[in-house]
N, C-alpha and C positions, 0 to 999 in steps of 0.2 A: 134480476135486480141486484146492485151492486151493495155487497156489505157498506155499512162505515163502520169507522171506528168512533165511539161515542166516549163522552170524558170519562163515566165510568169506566169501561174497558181500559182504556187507557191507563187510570192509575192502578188498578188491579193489576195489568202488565208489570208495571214498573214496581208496584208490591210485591209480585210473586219474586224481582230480582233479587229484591232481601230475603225473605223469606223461605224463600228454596234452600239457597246453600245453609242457613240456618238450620231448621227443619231437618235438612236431611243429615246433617254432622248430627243434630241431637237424636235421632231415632237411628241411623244407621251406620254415622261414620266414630270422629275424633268421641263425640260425648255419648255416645252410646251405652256407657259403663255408667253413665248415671243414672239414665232410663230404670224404669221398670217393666216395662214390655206391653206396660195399656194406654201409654199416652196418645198412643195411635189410632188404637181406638176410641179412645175419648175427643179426639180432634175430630174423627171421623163423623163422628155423633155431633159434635158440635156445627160443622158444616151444614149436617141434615137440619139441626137447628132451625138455623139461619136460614133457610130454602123451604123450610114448611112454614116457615114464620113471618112471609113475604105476606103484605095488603094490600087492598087496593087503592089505599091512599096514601103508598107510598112512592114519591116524590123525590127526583132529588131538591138539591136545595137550593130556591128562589133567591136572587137580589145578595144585597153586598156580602162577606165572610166576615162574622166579627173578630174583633182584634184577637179575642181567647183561641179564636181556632189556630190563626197563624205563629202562637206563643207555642200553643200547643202542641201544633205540628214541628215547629224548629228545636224543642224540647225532644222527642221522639226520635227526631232524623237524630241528635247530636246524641241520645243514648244511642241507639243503634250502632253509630258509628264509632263510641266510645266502647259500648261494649264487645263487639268484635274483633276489634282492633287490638284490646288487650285483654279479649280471650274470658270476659265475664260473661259467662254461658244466659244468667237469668235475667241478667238487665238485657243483653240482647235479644231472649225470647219476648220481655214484658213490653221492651221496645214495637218488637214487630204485631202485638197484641194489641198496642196502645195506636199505633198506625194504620191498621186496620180497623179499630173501633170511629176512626176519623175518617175513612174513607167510606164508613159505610154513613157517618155520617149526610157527608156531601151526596151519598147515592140517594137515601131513604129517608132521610131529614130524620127531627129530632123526633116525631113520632117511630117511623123506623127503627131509631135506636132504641128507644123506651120497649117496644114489643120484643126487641131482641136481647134484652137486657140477661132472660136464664143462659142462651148460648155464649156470652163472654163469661159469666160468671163460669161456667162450665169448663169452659177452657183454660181456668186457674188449674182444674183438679190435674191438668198436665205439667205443672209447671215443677224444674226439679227442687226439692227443698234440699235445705244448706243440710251437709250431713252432722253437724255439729245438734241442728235442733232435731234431727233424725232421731239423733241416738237420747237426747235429752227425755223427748215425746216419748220414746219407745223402750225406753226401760221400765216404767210402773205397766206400760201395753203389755209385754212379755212376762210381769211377776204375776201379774192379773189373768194371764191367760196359764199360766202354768199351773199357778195353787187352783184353777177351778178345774183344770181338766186334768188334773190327778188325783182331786178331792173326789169328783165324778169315778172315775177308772177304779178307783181305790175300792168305794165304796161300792162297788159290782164286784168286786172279789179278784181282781187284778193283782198281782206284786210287783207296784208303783211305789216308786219313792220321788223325793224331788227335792235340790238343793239347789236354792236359784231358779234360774231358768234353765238349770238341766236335771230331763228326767229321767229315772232308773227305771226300765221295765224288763227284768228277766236279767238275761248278761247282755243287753244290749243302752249303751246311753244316746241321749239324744237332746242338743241341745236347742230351743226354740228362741230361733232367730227371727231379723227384723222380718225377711220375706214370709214366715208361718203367722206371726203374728206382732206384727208390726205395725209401724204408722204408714210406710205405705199400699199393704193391703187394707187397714182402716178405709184408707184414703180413697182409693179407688172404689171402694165396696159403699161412702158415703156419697159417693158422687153416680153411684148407682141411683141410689136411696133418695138423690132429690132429683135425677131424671125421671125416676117411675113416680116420685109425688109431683112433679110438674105435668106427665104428658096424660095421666089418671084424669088432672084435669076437671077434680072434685068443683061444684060450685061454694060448697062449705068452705068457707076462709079457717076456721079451725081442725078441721081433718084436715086440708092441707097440709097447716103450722106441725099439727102434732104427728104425720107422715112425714113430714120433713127432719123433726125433732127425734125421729124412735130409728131413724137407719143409723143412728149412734150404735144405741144398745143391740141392733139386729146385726151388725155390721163386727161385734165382739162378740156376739155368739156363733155366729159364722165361724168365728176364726178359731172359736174353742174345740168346735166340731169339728175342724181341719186338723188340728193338732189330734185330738182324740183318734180321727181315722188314720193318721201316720203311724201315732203310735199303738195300736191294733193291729195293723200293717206288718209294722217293723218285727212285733212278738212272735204274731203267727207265723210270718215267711220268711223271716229276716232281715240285715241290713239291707240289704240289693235291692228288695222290690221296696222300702220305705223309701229310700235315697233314687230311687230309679223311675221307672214309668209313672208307680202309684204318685210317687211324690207330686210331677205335674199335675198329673190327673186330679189329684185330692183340689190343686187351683180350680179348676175348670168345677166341681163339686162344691167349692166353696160359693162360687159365686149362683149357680142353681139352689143351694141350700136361703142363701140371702136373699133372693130373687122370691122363694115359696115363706119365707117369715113376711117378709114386706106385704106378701098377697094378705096374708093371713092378719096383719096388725092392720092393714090397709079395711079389712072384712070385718073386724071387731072394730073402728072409727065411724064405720058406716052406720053399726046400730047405735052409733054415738051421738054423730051430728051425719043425719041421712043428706042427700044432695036432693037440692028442689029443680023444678023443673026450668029449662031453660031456652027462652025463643031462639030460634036459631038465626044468626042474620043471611040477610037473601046476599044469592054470590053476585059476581060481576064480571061480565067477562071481562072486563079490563083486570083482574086480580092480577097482582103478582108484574105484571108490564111499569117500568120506568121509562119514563121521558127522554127521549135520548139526546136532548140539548146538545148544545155548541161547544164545540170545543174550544175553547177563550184563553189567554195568554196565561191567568191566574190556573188553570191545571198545566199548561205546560212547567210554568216553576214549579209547581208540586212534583210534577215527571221527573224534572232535571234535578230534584235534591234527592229524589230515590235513588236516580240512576249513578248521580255522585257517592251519596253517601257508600253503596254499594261498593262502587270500583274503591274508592277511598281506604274503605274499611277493607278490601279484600287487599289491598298494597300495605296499610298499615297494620295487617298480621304482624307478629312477632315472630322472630325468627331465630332458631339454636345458635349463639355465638360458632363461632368456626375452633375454639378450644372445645367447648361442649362435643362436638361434633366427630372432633378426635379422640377424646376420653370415649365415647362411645362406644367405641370399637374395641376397647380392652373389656379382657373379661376380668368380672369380679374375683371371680376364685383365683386370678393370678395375682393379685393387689392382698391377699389374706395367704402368708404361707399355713402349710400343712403342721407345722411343728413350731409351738411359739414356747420357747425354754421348756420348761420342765411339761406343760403342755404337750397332749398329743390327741389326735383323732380319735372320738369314740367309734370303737370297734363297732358296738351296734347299731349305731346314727353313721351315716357316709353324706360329705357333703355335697350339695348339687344347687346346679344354678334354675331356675325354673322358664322356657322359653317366655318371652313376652307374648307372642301370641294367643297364648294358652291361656296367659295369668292377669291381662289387660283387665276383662271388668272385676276380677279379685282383689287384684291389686291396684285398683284405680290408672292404668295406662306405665306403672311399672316396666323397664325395659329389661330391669335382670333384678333376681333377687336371688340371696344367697345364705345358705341355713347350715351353720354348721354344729357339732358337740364337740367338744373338748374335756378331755380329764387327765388331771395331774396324779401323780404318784400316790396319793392320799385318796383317791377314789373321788375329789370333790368333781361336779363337773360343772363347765360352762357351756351357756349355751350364746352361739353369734349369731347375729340375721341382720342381715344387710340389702338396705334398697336402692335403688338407683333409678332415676327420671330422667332423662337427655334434657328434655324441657322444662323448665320452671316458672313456667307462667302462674298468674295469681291464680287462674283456675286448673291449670294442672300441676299438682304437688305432691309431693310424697306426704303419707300422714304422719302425725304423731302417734307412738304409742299409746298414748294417755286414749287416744281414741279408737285408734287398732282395738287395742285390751276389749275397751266398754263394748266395742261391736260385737267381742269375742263370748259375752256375756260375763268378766271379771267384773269385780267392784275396782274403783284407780283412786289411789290416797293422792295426797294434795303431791304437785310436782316442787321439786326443791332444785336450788340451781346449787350448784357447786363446782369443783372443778379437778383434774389431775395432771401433776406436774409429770410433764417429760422435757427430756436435755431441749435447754433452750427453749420450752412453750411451754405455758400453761393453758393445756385444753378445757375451756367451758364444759359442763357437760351440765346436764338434768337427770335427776332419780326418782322415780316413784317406787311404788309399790300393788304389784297388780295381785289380787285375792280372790279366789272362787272355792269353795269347800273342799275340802284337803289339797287344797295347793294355793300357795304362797309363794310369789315372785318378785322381789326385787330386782328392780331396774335398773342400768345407767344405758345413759344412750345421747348423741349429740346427733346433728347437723350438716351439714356444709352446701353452701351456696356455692356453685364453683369451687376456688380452691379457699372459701375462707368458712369460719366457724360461725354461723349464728344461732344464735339460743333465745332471742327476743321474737316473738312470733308479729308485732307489729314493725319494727327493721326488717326481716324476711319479708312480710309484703310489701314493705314501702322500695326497696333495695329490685325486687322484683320486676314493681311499676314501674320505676324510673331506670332501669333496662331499657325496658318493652319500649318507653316513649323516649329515649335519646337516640334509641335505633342500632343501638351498638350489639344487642343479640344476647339472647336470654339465657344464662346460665344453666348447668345441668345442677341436679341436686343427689346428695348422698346422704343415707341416714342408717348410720351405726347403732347397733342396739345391744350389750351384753346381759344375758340375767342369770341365776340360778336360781333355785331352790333351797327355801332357809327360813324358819320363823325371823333370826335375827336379822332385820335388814341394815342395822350399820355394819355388820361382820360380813356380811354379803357384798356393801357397798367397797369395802376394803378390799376384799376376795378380789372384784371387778376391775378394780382401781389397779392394782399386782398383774390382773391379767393385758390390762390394757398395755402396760409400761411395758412387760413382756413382750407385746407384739409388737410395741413402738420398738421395740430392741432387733427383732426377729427380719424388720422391715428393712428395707434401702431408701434413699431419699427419696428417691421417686415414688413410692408406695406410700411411703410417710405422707407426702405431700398431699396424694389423695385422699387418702384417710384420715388424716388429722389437719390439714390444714397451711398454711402459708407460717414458717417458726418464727416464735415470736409474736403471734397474732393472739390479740384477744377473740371478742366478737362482734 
């Protein structure tokens, strides 16, 4: 008997066309460095979803498309294509979510959809969050999991201290990041938390709610107990095995630790609100079997804007200007000499560039980064770190300190703009001030888009966009950072200021140019 091809099949083909090259850049390729390494899992699960959650009266869908579907769907194709195109990673996931919720539409009707309602929901838990609200969420997540699980450690007779989010055990410190205890292990360990109170499967609508409700609090104790076993770890055997095997492993532990509280709050709901007894419906052997209707003119337009948007978006990638392209190729350390006046290399610090391959999801897709120290004749010293991106798409960017810092676990004072005068330019720059318990850093640090200055973080994007969409090829980006060590940070700001003018001195145009910008240029 000869297959057909049915209109489901059909747009699911021309779905997978989007979907695939997405999907696989975000889990394995360009956006992998955003990932967390469970979205995969959580997709996977979501699938199974969807395929246990088939009925038998599910249908596709009878007689004309209402108008909402076809808004809805040209809405979908035009993110997609807008999102790929200039490289915005989540409007192009939510696109290809929101395209697939309509397609299953057509396959299962709106029954369909309604029974499958936890598997979309589900497949938010993969979606990557802005690292802006990352670090917002997950600074009180990190002070909260610190002061309890050193108050805990403390009080067992440990020699625990804790400043911030970093803790003292022994002569070893340790500082609790977003991955020990953060929003995105929260995250994935709450989405644990409403799979096992969804497939539990309680008739009780309040054991549910409150199973649903408690993988918050199970889900932060989890994480307390991760950090507690690191730091146990770290005391007893050392840095190597906290930072090394254990440290995975403690993941894999975290999430069995979560998994036995859920059972266990799940157990104590039960003498709360017991579950009554429930007729079972009788099956059918038609379960699960869709209609496999005609294939009618209105899915092949649906095929032909998949298959468009696709090619479309994969041509209106954005692409390295041919300057970007050549900048490239130079190395940083050649652009920063060795000796800038009275400046010279600290002896104990040696500068190095760090391969990109190595540094990709540290440094967010970083192509070269560059760390050097510096001290002058007075023993003061500077420190330089310098990044570099080929690309500067709206989603691929070098960050700012202000946000580097806070991931770092620093506290960041409000940013100030100002500026340092060199022959013929006066360079824009920003200062803060980054603070974590006995150290104190004042910042200056600028920009550059190509070979120009900006210091306006909404011009950077928009300068960005309007690249990407005239076609002319997306500038590489450089981001200068000078700091020391100082309670005073206007004396420190002045220090910076001295050192900069210094290296604008030390430098040839062509260095100048890349470092500081186009003379003469504001920003």
């Amino acid at each position: 008997m000869q297959a057909r091809l049915t209109p489901v099949s059909m747009l699911i083909l021309g779905w997978l066309c989007l979907a695939g090259p997405t999907l696989w850049g975000f889990l394995f390729g360009t956006w992998s460095g955003y990932s967390q390494g469970h979205e995969l899992l959580l997709l996977s699960v979501a699938i199974w979803l969807l395929w246990r959650q088939r009925h038998p009266d599910d249908r596709p869908w009878q007689g004309p498309w209402p108008k909402w579907f076809w808004l809805a769907w040209g809405l979908g194709i035009l993110a997609y294509a807008f999102g790929r195109s200039q490289e915005f990673i989540r409007i192009e996931l939510l696109s290809v979510w929101w395209l697939a919720m309509l397609i299953t539409w057509l396959a299962r009707g709106a029954g369909g959809l309604r029974r499958t309602w936890f598997a979309w929901l589900f497949c938010l838990f993969a979606m990557p969050l802005p690292f802006s609200l990352v670090l917002m969420l997950t600074a009180p997540l990190k002070e909260a999991v610190s002061v309890l699980a050193a108050g805990i450690l403390s009080g067992v007779g440990y020699p625990i201290g804790r400043s911030g989010v970093v803790l003292t055990v022994g002569q070893y410190q340790l500082l609790v990041a977003e991955a020990c205890a953060g929003l995105h292990s929260m995250f994935i360990l709450e989405a644990m938390g409403l799979l096992y109170s969804h497939l539990a499967g309680h008739t009780s609508r309040w054991r549910t709610i409150w199973l649903a409700i408690m993988a918050v609090p199970v889900s932060f104790v989890a994480n307390v107990l991760r950090v507690m076993i690191l730091v146990l770890v770290t005391y007893h055997f050392g840095d190597d095995a906290g930072q090394g095997f254990i440290h995975d492993f403690a993941g894999i532990v975290l999430f069995a630790l979560a998994l036995m509280l859920m059972a266990a709050v799940d157990w104590v709901l039960g003498w709360i609100w017991p579950d009554g007894a429930v007729a079972s419906a009788p099956s059918s052997p038609e379960a699960g079997k869709l209609v496999a209707g005609a294939v009618s003119l209105r899915h092949v337009c649906l095929l032909a804007t998949l298959l468009l948007a696709a090619g479309a978006a994969h041509l209106g990638r954005p692409q390295t200007s041919p300057e970007a392209n050549a900048r490239a190729l130079v190395p940083l350390e050649s652009l920063f000499p060795g000796q800038v006046g009275e400046w010279r290399p600290d002896p104990v610090s040696v500068g190095f560039v760090r391969p990109a391959f190595e540094q990709a999801k540290r440094f967010q897709m970083y192509d070269q980064v560059l760390e050097r120290v510096y001290v002058n004749p007075a023993g003061e010293r500077m420190m330089l770190s310098v990044a570099y991106g080929r690309q500067q798409s709206v989603g691929l960017q070098v960050h700012r300190p202000e946000v580097c810092y806070k991931a770092g676990g620093f506290e960041v004072g409000a940013v100030q703009a100002g500026h340092i005068d060199l022959p013929g330019h006066r360079l824009p720059v920003s200062r803060l001030v980054a603070t974590m318990p006995e150290r104190r850093e004042p910042i200056t640090y600028w920009r550059l888009l190509g070979d120009r200055v900006v210091t306006d973080e909404l011009h950077f994007k928009l300068d960005q966009l309007a690249a990407s969409l005239k076609g002319r090829g997306i500038d590489d980006g450089l981001l200068v950072r000078v700091s020391s060590l100082g309670g005073d940070a206007e004396a420190a700001w002045r220090l910076q200021a001295a050192f900069v003018q210094a290296l604008d001195q030390a430098q040839n145009e062509a260095q100048r140019l890349r470092t500081t910008g186009v003379r003469g240029g504001g920003s």
